[in-house]
Residue, then its C-alpha position, 0 to 999 in steps of 0.5 A: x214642805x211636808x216634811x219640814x211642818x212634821x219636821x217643826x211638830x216633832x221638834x215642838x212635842x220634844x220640846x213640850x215634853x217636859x224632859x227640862x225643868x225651868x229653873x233660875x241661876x241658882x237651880x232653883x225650880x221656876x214656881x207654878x205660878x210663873x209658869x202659868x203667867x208666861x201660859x196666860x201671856x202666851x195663850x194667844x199663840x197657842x189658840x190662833x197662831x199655833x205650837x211652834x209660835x205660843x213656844x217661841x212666846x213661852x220661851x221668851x217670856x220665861x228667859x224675862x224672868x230669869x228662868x231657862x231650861x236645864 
């Protein structure tokens, strides 16, 4: 059980990383502004529920707006 919750951090810090950018079908980079609506809508998460659910949220809520990772 140890080893998979070091296992999920890990993976959620690689994916906080910022190696992919957010970007929409044209390549063009998603603008601070949805970024930090999708970070409002997700803060519940990342407050009360931890990393891996407020990334989930995050995640999802940029693919509603035509953004993913690349």
């Amino acid at each position: 059980m140890q080893i998979t919750k070091i296992f999920l951090l890990l993976a959620v810090i690689a994916m906080l990383s910022g190696c992919a950018t957010w970007r929409d079908v044209e390549g063009i980079k998603a603008p601070q502004s949805v970024k930090d609506g999708c970070e409002h809508k997700c803060s519940f998460y990342q407050n009360n529920q931890g990393a891996y659910t407020y990334e989930v949220c995050f995640k999802e809520c940029m693919d509603s707006k035509g953004y993913s990772k690349y």
